[in-house]
C-alpha positions as CSV (number, residue, x, y, z in Angstrom):
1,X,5.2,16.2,-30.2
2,X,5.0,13.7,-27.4
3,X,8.0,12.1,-26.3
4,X,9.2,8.5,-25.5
5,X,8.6,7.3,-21.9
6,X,11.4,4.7,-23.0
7,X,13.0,3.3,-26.0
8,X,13.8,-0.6,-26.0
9,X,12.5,-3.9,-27.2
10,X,9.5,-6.0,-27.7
11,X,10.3,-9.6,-26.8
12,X,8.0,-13.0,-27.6
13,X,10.2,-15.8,-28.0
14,X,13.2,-15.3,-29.8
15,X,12.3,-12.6,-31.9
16,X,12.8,-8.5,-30.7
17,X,11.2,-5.5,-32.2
18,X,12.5,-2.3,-31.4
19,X,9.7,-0.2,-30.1
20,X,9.0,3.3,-28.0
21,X,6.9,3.4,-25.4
22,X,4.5,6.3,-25.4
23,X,1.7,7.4,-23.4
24,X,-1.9,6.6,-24.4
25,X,-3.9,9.1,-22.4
26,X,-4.2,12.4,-22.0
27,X,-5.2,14.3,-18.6
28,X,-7.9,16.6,-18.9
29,X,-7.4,17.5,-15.0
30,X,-7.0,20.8,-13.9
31,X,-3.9,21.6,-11.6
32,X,-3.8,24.0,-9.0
33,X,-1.2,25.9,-7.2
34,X,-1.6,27.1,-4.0
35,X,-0.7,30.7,-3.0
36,X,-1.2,33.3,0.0
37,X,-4.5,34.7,0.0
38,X,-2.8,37.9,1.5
39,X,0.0,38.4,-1.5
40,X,-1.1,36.1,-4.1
41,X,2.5,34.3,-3.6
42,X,3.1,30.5,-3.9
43,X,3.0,28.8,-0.7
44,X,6.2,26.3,-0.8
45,X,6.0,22.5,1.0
46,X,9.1,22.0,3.1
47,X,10.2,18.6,4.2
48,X,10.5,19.3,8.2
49,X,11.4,16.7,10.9
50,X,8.2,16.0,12.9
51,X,9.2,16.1,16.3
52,X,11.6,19.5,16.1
53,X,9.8,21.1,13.2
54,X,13.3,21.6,11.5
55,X,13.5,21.2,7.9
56,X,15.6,18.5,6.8
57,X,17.7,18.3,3.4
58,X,17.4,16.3,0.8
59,X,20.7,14.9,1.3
60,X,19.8,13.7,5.1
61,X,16.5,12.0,4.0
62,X,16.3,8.0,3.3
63,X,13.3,5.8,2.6
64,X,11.8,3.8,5.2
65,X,9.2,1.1,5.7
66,X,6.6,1.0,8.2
67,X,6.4,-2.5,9.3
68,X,4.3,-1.8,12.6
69,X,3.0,1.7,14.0
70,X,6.0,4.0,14.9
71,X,8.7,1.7,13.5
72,X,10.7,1.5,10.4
73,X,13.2,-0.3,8.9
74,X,15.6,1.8,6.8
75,X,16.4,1.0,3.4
76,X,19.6,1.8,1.5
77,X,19.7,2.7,-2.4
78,X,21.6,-0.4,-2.9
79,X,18.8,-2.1,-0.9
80,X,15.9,-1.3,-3.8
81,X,18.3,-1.3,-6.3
82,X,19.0,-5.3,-5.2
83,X,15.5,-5.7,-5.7
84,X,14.9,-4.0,-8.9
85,X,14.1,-6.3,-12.0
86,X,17.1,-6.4,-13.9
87,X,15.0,-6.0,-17.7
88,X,14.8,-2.3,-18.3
89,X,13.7,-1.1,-21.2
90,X,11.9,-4.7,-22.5
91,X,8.5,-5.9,-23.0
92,X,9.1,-9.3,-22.3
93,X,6.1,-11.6,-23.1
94,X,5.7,-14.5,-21.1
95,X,2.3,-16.3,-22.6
96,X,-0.8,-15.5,-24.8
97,X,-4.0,-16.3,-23.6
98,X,-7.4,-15.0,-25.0
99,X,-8.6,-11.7,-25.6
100,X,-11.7,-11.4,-23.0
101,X,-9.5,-13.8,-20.8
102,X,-8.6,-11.0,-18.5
103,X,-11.4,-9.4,-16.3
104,X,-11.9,-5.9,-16.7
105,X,-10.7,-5.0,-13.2
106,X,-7.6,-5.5,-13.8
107,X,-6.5,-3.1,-16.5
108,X,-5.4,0.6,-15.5
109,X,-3.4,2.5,-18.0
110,X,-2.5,2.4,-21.8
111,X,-0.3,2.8,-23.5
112,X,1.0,2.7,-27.2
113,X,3.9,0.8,-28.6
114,X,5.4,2.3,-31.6
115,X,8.1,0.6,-34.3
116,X,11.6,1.7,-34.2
117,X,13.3,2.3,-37.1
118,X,13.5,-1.1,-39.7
119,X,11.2,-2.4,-37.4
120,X,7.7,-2.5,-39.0
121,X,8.1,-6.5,-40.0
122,X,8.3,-7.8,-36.5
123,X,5.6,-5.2,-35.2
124,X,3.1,-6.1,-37.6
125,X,3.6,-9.5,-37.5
126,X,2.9,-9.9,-34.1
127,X,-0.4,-7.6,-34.1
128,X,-1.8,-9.3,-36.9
129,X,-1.0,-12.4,-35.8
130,X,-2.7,-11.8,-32.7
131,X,-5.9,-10.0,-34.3
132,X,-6.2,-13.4,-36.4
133,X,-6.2,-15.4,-33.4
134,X,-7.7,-13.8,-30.9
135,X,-5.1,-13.6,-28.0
136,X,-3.5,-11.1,-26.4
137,X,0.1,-11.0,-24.9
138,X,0.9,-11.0,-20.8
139,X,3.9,-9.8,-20.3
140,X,6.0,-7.6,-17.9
141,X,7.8,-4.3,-18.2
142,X,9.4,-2.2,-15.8
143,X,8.3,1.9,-16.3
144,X,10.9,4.5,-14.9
145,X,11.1,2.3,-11.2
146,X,7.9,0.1,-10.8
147,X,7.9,-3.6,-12.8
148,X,4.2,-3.8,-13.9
149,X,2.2,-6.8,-15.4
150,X,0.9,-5.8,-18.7
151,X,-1.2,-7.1,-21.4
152,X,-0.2,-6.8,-25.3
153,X,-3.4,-6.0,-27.2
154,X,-3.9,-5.5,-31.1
155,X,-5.9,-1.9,-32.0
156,X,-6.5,-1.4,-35.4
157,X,-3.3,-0.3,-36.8
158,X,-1.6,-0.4,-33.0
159,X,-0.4,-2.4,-30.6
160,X,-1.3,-1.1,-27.2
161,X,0.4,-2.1,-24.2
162,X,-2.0,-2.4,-21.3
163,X,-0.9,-1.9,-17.9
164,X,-2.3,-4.7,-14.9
165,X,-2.7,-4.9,-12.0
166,X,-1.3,-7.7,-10.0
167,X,-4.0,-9.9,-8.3
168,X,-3.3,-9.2,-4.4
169,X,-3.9,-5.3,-6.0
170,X,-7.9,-6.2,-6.6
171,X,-10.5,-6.4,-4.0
172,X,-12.4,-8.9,-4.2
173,X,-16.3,-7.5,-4.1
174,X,-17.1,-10.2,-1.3
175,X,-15.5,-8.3,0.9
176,X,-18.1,-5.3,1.0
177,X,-22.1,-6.4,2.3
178,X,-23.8,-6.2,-0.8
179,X,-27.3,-7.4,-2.2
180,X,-27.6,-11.3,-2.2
181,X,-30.0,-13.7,-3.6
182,X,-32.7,-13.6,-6.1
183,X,-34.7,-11.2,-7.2
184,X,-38.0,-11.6,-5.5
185,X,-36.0,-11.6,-1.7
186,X,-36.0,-7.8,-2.8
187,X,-39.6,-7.6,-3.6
188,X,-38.5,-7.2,-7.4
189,X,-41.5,-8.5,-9.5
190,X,-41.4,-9.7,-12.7
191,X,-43.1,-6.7,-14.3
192,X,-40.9,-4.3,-12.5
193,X,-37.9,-6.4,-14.2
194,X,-39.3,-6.4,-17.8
195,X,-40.1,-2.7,-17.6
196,X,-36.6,-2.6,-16.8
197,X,-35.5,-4.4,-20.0
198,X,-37.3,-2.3,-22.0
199,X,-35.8,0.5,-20.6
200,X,-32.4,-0.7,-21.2
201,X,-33.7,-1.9,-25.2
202,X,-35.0,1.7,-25.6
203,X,-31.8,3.0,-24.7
204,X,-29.6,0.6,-26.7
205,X,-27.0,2.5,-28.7
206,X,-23.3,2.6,-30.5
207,X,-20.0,2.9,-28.5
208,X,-19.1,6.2,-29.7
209,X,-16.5,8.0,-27.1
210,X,-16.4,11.1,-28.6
211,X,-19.8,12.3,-27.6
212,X,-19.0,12.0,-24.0
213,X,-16.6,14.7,-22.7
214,X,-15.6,16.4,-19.1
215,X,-18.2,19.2,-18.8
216,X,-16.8,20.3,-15.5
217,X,-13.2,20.6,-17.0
218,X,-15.0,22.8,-19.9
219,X,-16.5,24.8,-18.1
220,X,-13.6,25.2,-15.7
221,X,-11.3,26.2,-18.7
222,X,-13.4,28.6,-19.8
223,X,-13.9,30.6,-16.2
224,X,-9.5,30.4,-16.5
225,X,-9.7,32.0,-20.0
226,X,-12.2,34.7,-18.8
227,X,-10.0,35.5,-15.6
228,X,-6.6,35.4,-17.9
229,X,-7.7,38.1,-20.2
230,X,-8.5,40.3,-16.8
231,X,-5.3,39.3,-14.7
232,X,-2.9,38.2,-17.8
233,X,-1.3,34.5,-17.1
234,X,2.3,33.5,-17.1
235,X,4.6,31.6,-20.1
236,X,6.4,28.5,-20.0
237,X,10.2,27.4,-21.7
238,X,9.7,24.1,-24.1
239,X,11.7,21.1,-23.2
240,X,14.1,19.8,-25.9
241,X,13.3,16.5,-27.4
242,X,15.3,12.9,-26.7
243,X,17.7,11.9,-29.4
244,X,17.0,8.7,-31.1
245,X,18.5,5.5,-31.0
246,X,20.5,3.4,-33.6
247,X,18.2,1.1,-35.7
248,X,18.3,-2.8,-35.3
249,X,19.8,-4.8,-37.6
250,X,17.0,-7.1,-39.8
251,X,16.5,-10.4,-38.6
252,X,15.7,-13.9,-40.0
253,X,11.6,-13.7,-38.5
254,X,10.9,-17.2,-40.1
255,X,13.5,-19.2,-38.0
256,X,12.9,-17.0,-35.2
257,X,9.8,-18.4,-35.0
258,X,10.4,-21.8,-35.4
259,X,13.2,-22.0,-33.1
260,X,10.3,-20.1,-30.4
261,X,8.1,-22.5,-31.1
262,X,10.5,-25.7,-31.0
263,X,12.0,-24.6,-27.1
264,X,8.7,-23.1,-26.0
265,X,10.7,-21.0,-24.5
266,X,9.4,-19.2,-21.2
267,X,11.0,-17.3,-18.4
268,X,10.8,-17.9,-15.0
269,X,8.1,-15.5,-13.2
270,X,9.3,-13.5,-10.9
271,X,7.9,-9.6,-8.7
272,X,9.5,-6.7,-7.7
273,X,8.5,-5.3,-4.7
274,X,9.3,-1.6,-4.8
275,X,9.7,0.0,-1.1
276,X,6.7,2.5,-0.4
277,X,7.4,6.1,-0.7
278,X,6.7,8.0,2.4
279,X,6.3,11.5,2.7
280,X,7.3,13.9,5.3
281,X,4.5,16.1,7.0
282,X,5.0,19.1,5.7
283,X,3.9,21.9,8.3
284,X,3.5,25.9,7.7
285,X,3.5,28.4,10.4
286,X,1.9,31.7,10.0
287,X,1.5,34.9,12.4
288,X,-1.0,36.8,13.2
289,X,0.1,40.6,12.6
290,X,-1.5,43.6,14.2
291,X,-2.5,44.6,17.5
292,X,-5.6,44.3,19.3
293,X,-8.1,47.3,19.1
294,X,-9.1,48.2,22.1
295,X,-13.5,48.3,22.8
296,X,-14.8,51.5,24.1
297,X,-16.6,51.1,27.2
């Protein structure tokens, strides 16, 4: 059974639900590990300094930013953690605006947000609320150490919490050389274009997801099951599932509401900017073993 990412609160005015946070994808990617062609054992990545080629302990390595080529400024713990927004755990929504409001590059992960225990009023008030009306939620959470922008979307029985990008992540298509002006500057006539449309009407269909699946990963699969029942495969221990959380008390939704919609109550924006991760080079000597044979002359 999947597990909670988080457990924590769904906030829109005055009123909290108690929700969990769970993922709403599944990976169909194939992982590989690398090993020695020679032995067939794994090949390990070590974190080595880059100008003795020393490996360097976890203990002796902090995080850095690269603010011109070749220099850094170092950043404590306490430095990020400064920096960090100080809601964990919350969905806080800070406006509703209109379903197809949002463009479509901006969304990049779902997930699902499911009632905690007592908490089925205030969850389903707020998705049917928004399904009658149209809107969605904007609203921002923080996930493990990132804050994100998110948008709070109805989906049938569901509320789905859809992750956002922040605008200076887009790129904005001007900045590429692309195609520009009308038609005919590309020697497009107007037969050529209503060919086209029929094309497009001919091929006209239902949405329907579940007829499109990852061949490749398929196919991959089944050349791993073939190999598996030559070579035999390896098993893995199950991890033990989170303990749950005290329910929330009932609350008063009407006044709630009213006293939300009195104060207009909304919080002052504000980003986290998480310092960048940077990895070590990680560098791998190998030998070459045997002598040379010697050429007959």
């Amino acid at each position: 059974m999947a597990r909670p990412i988080w457990t924590g609160t769904l906030t829109f005015g005055l009123l909290n639900v108690p929700v969990s946070l769970m993922t709403g994808e599944r990976s169909s990617e194939i992982h590989f590990h690398l090993l020695d062609g020679r032995d067939k054992k794994p090949v390990h990545y070590k974190r080595v300094n880059a100008k003795t080629g020393k490996e360097v302990p976890w203990k002796e390595i902090v995080k850095a930013y690269e603010y011109e080529k070749g220099h850094y400024v170092v950043l404590d713990p306490a430095d990020i953690r400064a920096a960090a927004p100080e809601s964990h755990e919350t969905v806080e929504i800070q406006t509703f605006v209109d379903e197809d409001a949002v463009p479509i590059q901006y969304f990049e992960k779902p997930y699902v947000l499911v009632p905690g225990k007592k908490a089925d009023k205030g969850y389903v008030l707020l998705r049917e609320t928004l399904a009658d009306t149209g809107k969605i939620g904007i609203a921002r959470v923080v996930i493990r150490t990132k804050e994100y922008l998110a948008a709070v979307k109805p989906d049938g029985d569901a509320l789905l919490l859809l992750l956002l990008r922040f605008p200076e992540e887009i790129v904005d298509p001007k900045e590429y050389k692309l195609p520009h002006g009308a038609p005919s500057t590309f020697r497009i006539t107007e037969k050529e274009q209503q060919m086209a449309k029929q094309l497009i009407s001919a091929m006209v269909g239902e949405w329907k997801p579940e007829q499109y699946e990852d061949d490749f990963a398929k196919r991959l699969h089944a050349v791993i099951r073939k190999k598996m029942k030559s070579k035999g495969a390896l098993a893995s221990a199950d991890e033990s599932e989170p303990k749950e959380r005290e329910p929330t008390n009932v609350v008063d939704f009407m006044a709630l509401l009213k006293q939300s919609i009195e104060s207009n109550k909304r919080t002052p924006s504000g980003r986290a900017k998480a310092a960048p991760r940077k990895r070590a080079a990680a560098r791998r000597h190998s030998g070459r073993a045997g002598a040379k044979k010697r050429r007959a002359g």
